[in-house]
N, CA, C and O atoms as a Tripos MOL2 file, in Angstrom:
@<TRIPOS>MOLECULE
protein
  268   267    67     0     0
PROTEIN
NO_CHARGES

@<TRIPOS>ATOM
      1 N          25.4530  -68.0610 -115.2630 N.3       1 UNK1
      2 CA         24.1740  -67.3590 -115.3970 C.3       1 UNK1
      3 C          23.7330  -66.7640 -114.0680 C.2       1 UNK1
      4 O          22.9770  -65.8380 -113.7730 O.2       1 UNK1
      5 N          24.4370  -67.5820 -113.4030 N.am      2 UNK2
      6 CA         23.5240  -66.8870 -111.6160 C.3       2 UNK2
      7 C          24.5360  -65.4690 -111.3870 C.2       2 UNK2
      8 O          24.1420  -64.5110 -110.7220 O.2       2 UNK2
      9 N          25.8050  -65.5110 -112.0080 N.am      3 UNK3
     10 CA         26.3720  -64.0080 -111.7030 C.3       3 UNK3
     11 C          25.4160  -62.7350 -112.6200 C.2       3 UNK3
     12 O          25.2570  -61.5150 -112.5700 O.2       3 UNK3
     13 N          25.1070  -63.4910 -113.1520 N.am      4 UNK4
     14 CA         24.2840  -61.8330 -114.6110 C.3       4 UNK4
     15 C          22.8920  -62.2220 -113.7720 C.2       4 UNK4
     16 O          22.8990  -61.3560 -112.8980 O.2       4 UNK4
     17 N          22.0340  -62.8130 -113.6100 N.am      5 UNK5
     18 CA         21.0540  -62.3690 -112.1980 C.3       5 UNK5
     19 C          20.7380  -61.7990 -111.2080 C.2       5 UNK5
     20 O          19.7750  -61.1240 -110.8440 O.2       5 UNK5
     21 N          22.2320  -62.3500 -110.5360 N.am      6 UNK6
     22 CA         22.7810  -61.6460 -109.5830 C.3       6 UNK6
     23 C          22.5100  -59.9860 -109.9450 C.2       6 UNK6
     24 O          21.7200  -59.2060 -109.4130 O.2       6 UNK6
     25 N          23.4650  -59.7670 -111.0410 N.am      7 UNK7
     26 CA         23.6560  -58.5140 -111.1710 C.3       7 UNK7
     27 C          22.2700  -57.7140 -111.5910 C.2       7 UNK7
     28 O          21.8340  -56.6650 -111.1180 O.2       7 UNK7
     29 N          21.7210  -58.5490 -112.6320 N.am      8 UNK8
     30 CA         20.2150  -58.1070 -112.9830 C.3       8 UNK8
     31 C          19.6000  -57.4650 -111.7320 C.2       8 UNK8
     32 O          19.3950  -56.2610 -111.5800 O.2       8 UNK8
     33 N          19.3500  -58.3980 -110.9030 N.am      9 UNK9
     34 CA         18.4760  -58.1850 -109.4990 C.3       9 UNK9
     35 C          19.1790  -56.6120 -109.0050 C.2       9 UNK9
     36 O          18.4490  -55.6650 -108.7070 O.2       9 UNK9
     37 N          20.3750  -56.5440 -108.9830 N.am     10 UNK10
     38 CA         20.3440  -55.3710 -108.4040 C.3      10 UNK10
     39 C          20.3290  -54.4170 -109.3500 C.2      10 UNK10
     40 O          19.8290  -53.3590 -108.9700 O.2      10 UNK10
     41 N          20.6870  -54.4450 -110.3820 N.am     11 UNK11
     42 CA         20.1870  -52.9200 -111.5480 C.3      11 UNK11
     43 C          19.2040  -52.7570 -111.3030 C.2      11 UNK11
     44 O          19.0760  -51.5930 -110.9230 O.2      11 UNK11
     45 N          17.7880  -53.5940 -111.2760 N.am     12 UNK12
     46 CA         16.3950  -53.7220 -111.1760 C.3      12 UNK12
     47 C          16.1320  -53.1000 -110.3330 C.2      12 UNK12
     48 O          15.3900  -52.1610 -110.6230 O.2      12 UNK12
     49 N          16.5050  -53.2120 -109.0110 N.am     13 UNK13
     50 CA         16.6600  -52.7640 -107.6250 C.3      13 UNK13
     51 C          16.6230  -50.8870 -107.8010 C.2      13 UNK13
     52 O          15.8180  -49.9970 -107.5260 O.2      13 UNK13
     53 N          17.8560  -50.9660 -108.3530 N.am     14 UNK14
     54 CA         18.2810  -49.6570 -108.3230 C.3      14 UNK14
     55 C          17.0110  -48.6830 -109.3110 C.2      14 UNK14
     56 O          16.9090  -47.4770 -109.0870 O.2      14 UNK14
     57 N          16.3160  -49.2090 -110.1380 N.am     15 UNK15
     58 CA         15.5940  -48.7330 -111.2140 C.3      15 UNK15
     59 C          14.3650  -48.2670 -110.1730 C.2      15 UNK15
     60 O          13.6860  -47.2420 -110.1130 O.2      15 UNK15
     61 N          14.4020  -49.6110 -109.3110 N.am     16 UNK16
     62 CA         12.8170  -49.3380 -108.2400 C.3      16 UNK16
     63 C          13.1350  -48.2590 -107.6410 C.2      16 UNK16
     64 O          12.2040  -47.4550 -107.6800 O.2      16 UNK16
     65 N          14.2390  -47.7980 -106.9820 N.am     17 UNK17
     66 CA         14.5460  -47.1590 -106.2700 C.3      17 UNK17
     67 C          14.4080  -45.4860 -106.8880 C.2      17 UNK17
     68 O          13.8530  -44.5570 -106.3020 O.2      17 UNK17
     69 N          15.0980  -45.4380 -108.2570 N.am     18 UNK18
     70 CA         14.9780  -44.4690 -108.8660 C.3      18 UNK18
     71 C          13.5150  -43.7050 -109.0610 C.2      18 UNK18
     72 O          13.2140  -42.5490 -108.7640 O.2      18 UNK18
     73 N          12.4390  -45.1100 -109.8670 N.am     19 UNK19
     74 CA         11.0680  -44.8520 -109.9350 C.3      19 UNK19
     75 C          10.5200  -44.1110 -108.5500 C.2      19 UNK19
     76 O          10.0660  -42.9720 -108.6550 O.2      19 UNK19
     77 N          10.5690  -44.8720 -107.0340 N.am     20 UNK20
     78 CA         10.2780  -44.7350 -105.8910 C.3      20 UNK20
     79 C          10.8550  -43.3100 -105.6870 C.2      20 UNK20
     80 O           9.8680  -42.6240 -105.4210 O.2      20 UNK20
     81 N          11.9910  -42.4930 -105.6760 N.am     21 UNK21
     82 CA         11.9960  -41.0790 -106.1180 C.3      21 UNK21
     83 C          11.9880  -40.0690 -106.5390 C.2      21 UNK21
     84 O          12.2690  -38.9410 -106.1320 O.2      21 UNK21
     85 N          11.3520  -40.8490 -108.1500 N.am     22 UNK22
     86 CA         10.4030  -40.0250 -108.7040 C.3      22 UNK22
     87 C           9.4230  -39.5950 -108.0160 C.2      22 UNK22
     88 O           9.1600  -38.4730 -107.5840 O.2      22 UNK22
     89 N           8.7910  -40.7870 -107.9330 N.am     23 UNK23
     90 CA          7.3880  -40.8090 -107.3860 C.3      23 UNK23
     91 C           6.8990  -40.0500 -106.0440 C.2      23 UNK23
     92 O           5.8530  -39.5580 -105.6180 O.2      23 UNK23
     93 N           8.2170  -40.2240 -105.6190 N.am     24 UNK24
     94 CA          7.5540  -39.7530 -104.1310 C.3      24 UNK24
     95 C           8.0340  -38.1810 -104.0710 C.2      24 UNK24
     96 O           7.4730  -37.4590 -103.2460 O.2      24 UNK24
     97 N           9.0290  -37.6410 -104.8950 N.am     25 UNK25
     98 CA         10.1090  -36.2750 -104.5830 C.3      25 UNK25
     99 C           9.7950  -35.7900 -105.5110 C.2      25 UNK25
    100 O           8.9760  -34.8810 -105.3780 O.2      25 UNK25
    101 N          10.1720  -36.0610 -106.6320 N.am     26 UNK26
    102 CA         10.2670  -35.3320 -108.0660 C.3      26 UNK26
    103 C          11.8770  -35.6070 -108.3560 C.2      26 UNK26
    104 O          12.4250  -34.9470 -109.2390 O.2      26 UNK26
    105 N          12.5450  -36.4860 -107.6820 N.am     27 UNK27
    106 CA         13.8290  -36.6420 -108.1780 C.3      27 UNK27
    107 C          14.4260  -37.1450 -108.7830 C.2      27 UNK27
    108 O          14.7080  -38.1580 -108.1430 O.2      27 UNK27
    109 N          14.9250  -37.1870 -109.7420 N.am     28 UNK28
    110 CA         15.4020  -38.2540 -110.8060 C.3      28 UNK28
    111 C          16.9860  -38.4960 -110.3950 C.2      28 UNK28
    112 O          17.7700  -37.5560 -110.5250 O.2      28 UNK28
    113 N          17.5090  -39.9670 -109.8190 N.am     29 UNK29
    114 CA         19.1400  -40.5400 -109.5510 C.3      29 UNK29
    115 C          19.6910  -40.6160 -110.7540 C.2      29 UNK29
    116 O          20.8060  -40.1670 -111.0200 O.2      29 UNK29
    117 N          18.8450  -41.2620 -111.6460 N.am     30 UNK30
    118 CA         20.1670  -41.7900 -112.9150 C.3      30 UNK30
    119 C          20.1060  -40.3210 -113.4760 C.2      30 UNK30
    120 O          21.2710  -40.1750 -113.8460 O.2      30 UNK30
    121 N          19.7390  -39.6590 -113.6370 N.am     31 UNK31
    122 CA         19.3610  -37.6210 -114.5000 C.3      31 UNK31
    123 C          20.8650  -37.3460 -113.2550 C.2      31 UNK31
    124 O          21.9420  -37.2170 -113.8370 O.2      31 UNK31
    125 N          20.9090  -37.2830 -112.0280 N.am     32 UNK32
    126 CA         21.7930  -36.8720 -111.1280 C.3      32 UNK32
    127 C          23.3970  -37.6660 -111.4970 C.2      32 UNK32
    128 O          24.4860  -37.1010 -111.3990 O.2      32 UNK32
    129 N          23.1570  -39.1740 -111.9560 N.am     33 UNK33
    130 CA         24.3200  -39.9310 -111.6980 C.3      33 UNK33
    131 C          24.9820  -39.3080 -113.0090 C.2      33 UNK33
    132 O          25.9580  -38.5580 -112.9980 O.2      33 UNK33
    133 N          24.3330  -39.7130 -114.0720 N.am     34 UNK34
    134 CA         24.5780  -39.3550 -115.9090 C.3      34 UNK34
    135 C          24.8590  -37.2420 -115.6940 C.2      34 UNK34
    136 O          24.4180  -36.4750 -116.5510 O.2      34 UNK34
    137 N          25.3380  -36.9220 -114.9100 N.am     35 UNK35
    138 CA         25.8720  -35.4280 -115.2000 C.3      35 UNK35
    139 C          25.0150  -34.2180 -114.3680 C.2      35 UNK35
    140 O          25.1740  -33.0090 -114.5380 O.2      35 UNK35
    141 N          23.9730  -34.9230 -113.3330 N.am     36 UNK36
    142 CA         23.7920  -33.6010 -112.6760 C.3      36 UNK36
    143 C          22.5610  -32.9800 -113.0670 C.2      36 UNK36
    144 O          21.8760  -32.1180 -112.5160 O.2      36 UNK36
    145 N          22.4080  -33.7460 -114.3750 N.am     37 UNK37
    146 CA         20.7470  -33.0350 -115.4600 C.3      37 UNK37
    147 C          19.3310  -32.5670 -114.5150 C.2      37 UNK37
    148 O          19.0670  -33.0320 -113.4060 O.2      37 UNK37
    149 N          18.7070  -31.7790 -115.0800 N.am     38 UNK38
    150 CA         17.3620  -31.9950 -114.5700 C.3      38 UNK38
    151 C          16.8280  -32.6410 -114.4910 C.2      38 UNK38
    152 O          17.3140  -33.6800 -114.9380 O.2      38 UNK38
    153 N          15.1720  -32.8160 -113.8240 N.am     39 UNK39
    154 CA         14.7440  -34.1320 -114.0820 C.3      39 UNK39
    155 C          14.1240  -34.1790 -115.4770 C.2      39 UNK39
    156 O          13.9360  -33.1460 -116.1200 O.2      39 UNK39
    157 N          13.8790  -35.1250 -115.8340 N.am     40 UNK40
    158 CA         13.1900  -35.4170 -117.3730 C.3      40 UNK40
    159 C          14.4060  -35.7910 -118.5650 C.2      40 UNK40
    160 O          14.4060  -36.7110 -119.3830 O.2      40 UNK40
    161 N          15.5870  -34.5510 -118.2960 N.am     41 UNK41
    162 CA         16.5580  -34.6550 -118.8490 C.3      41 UNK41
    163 C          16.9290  -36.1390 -119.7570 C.2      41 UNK41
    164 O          16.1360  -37.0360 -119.4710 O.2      41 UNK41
    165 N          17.8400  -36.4850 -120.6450 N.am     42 UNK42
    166 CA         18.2170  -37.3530 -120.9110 C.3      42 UNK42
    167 C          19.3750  -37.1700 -121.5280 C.2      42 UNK42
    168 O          19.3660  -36.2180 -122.3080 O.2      42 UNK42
    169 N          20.3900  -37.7700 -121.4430 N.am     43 UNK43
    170 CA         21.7500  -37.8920 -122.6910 C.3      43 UNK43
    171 C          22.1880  -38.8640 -122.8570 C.2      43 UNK43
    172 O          21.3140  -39.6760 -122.5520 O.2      43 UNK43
    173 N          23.1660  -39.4340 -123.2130 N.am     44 UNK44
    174 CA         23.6680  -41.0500 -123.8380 C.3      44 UNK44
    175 C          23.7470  -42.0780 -122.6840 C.2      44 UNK44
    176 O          23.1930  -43.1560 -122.4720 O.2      44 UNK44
    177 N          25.0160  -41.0160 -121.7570 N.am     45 UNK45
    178 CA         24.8020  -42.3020 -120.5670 C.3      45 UNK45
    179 C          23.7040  -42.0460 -119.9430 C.2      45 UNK45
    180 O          23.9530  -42.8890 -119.0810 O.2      45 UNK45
    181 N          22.4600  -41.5270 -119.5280 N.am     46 UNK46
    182 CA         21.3340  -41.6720 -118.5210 C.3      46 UNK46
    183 C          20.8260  -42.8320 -119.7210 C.2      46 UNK46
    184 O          20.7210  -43.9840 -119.2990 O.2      46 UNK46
    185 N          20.5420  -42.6220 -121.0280 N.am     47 UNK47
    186 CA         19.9440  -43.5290 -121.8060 C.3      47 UNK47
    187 C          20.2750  -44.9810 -121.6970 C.2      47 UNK47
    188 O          19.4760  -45.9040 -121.5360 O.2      47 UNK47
    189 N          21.7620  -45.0530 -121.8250 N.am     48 UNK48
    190 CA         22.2680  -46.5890 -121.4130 C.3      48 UNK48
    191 C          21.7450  -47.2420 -120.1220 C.2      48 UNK48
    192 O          21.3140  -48.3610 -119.8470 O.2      48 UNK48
    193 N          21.9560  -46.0890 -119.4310 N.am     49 UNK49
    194 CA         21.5970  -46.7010 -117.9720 C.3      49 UNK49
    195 C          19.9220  -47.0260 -117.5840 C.2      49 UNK49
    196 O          19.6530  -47.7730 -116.6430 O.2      49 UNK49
    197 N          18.8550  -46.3840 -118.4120 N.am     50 UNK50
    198 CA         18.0880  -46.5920 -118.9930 C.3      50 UNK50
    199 C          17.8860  -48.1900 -119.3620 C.2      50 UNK50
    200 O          17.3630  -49.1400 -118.7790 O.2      50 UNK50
    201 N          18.3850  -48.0550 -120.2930 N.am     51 UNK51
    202 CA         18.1980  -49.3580 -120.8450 C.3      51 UNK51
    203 C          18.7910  -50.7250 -120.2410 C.2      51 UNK51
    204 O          18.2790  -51.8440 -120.2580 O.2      51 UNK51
    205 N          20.0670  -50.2920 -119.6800 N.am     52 UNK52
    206 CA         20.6650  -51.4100 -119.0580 C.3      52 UNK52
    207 C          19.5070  -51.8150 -117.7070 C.2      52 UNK52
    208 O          19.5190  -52.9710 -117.2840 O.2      52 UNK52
    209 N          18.7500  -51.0100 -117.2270 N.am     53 UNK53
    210 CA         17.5330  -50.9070 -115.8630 C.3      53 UNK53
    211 C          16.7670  -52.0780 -116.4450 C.2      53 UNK53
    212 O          16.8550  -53.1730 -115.8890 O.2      53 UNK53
    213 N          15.8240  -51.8760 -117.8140 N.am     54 UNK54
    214 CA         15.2340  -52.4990 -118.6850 C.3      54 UNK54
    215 C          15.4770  -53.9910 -118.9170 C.2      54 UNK54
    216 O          14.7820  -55.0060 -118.9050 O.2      54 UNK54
    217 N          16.6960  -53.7040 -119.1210 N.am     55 UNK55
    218 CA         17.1070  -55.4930 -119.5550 C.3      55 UNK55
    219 C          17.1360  -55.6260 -118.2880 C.2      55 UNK55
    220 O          15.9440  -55.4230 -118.0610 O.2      55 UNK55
    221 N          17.6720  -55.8430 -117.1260 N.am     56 UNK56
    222 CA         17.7830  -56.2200 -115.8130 C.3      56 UNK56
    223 C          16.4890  -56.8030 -115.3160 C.2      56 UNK56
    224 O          16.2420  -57.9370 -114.9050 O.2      56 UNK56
    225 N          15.4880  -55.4130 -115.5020 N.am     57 UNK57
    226 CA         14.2990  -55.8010 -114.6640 C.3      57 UNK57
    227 C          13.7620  -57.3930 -115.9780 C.2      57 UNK57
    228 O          13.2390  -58.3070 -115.3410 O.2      57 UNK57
    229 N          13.8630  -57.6660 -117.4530 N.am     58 UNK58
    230 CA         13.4490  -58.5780 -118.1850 C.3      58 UNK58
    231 C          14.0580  -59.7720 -117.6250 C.2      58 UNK58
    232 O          13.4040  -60.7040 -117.1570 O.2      58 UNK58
    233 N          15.5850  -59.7120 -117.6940 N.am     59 UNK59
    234 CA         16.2190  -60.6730 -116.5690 C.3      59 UNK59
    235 C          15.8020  -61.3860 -115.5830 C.2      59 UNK59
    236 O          15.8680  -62.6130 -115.5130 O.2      59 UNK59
    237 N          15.2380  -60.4570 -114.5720 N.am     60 UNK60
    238 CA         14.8530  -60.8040 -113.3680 C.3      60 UNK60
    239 C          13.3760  -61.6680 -113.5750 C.2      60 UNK60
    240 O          13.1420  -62.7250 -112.9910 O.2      60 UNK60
    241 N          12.6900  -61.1760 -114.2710 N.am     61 UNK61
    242 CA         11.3350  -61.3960 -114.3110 C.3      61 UNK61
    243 C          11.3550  -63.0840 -115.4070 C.2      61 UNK61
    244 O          10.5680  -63.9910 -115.1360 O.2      61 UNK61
    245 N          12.1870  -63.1800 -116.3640 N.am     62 UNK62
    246 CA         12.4880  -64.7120 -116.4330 C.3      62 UNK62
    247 C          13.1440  -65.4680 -115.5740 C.2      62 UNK62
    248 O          13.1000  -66.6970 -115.6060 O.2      62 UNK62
    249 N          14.0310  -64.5600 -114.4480 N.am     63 UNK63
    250 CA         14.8260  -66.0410 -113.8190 C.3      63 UNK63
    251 C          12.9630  -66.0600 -112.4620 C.2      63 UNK63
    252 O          12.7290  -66.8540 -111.5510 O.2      63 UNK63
    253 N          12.5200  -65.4550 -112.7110 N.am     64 UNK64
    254 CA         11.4480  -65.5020 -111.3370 C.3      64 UNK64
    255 C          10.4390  -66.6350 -111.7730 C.2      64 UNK64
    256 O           9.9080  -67.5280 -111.1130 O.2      64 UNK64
    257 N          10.3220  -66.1660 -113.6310 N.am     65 UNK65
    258 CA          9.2840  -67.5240 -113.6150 C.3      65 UNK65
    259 C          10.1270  -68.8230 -114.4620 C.2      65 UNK65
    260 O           9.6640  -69.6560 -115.2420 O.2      65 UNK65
    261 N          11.4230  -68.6450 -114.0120 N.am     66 UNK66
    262 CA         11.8260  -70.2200 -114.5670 C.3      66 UNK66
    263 C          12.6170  -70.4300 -115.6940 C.2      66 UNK66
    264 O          13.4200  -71.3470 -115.8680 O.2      66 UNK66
    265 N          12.1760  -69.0130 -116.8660 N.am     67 UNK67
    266 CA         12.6760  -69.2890 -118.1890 C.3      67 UNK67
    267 C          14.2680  -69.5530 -118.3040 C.2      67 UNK67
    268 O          14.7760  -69.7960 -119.3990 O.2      67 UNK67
@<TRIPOS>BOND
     1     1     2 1
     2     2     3 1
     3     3     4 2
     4     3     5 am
     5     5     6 1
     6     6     7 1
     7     7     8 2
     8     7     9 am
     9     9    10 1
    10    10    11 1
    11    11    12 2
    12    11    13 am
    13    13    14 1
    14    14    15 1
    15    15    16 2
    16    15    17 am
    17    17    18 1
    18    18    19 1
    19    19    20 2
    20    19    21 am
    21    21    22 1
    22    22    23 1
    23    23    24 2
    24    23    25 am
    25    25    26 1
    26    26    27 1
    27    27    28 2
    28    27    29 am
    29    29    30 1
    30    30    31 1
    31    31    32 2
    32    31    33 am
    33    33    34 1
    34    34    35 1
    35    35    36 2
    36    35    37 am
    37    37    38 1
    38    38    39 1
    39    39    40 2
    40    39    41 am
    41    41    42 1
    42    42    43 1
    43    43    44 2
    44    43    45 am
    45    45    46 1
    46    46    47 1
    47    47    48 2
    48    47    49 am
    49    49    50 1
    50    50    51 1
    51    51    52 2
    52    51    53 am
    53    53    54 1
    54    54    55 1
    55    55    56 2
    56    55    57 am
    57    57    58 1
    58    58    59 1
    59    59    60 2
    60    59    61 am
    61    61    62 1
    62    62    63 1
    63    63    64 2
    64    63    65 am
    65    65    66 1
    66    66    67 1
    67    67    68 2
    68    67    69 am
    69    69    70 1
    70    70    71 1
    71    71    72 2
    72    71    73 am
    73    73    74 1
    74    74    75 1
    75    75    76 2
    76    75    77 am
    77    77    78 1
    78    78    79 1
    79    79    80 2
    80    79    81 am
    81    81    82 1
    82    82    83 1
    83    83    84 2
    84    83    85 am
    85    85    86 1
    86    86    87 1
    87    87    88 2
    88    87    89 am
    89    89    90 1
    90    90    91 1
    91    91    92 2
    92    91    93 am
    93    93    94 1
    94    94    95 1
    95    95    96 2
    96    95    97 am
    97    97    98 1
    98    98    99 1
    99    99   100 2
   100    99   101 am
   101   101   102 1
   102   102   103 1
   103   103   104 2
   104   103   105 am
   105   105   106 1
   106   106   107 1
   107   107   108 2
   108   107   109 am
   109   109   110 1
   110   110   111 1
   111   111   112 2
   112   111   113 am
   113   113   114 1
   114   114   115 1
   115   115   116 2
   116   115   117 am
   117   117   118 1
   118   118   119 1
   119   119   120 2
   120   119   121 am
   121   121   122 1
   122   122   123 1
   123   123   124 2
   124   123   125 am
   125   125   126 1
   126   126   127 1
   127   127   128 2
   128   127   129 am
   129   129   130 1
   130   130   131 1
   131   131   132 2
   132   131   133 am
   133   133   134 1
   134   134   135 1
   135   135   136 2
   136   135   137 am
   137   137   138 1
   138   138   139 1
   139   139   140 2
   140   139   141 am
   141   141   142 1
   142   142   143 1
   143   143   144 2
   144   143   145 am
   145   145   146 1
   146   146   147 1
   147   147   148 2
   148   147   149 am
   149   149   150 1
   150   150   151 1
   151   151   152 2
   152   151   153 am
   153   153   154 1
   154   154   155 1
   155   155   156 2
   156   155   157 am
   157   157   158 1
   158   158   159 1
   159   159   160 2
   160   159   161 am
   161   161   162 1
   162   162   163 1
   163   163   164 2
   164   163   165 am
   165   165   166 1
   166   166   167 1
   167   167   168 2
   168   167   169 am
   169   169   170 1
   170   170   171 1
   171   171   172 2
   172   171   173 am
   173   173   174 1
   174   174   175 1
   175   175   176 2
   176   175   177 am
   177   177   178 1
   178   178   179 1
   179   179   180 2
   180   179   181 am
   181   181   182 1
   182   182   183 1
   183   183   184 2
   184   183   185 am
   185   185   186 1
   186   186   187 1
   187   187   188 2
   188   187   189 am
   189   189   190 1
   190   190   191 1
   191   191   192 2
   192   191   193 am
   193   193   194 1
   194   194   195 1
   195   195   196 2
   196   195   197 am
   197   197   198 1
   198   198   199 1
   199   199   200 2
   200   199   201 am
   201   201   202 1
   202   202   203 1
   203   203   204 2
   204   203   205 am
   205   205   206 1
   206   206   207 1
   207   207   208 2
   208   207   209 am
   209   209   210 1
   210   210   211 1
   211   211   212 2
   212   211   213 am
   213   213   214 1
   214   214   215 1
   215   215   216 2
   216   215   217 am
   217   217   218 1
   218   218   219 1
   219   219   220 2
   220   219   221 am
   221   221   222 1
   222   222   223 1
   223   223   224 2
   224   223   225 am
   225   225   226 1
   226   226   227 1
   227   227   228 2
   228   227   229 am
   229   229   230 1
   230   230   231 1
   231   231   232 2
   232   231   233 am
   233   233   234 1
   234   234   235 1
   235   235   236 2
   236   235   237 am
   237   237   238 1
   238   238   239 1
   239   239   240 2
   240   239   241 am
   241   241   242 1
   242   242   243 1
   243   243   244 2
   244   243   245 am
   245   245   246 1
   246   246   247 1
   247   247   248 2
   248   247   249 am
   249   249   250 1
   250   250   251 1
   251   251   252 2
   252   251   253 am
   253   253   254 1
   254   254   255 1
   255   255   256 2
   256   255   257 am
   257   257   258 1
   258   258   259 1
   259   259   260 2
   260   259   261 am
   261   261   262 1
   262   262   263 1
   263   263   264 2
   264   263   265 am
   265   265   266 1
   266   266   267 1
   267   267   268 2
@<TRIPOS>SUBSTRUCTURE
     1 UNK1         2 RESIDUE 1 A UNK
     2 UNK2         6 RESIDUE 1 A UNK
     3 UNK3        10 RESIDUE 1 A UNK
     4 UNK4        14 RESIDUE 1 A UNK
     5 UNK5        18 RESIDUE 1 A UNK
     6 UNK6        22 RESIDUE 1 A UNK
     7 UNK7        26 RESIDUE 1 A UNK
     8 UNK8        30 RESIDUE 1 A UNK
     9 UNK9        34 RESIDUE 1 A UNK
    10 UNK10       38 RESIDUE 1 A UNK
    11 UNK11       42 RESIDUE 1 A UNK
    12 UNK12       46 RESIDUE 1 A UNK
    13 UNK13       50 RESIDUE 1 A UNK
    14 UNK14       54 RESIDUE 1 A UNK
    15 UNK15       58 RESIDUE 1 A UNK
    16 UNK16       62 RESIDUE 1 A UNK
    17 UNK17       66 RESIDUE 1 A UNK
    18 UNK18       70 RESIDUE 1 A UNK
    19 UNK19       74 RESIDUE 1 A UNK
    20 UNK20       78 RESIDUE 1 A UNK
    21 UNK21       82 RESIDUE 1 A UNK
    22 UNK22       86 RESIDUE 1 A UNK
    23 UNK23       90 RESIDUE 1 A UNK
    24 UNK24       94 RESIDUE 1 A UNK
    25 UNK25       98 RESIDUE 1 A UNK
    26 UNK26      102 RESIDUE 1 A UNK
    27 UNK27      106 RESIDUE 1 A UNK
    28 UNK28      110 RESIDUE 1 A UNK
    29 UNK29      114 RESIDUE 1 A UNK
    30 UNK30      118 RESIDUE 1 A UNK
    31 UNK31      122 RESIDUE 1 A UNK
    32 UNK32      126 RESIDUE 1 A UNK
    33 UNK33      130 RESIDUE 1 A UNK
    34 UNK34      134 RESIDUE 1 A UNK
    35 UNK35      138 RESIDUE 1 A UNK
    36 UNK36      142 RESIDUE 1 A UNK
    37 UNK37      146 RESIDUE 1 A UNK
    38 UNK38      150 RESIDUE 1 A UNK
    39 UNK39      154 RESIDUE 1 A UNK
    40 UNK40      158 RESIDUE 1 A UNK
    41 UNK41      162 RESIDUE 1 A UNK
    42 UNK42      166 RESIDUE 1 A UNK
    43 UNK43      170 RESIDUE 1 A UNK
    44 UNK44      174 RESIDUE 1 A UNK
    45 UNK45      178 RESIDUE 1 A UNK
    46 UNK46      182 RESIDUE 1 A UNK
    47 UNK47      186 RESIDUE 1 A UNK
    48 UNK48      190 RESIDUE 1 A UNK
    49 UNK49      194 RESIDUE 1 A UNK
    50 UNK50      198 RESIDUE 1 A UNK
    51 UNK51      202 RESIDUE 1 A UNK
    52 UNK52      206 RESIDUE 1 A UNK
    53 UNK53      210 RESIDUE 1 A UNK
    54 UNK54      214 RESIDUE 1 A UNK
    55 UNK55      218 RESIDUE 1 A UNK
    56 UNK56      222 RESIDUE 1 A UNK
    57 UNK57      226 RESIDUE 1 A UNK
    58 UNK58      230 RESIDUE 1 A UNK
    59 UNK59      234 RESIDUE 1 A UNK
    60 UNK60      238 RESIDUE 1 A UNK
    61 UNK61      242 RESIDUE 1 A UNK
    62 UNK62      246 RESIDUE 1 A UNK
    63 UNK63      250 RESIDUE 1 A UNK
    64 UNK64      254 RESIDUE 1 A UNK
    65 UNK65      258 RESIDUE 1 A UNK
    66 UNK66      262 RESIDUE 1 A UNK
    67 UNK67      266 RESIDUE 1 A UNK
């Protein structure tokens, strides 16, 4: 379980990071990683990667309080 945490923590990471250049640029990484898209864009893999961000950050936030 501490390797899929492990890994959680950093998808999570990467999601902050993504949000954090939204926020600050207008740039979207996973729109860039998933094919180059605009921002807003979406297709299957930005969606997975999407979602895989999602479960990570849920991950993280139970191993933080214990569950």
């Amino acid at each position: 379980m501490e390797m899929v945490q492990t890994i959680a923590i950093i998808l999570a990471a990467v999601g902050a990071l993504n949000w954090g250049l939204v926020g600050l640029f207008k740039f979207d990484l996973v729109a860039l990683i998933a094919g180059g898209l605009k921002f807003g864009d979406v297709n299957t893999l930005s969606r997975i990667i999407y979602v895989l961000v999602a479960i990570a950050g849920i991950i993280s936030v139970t191993g933080l309080l214990g569950m």
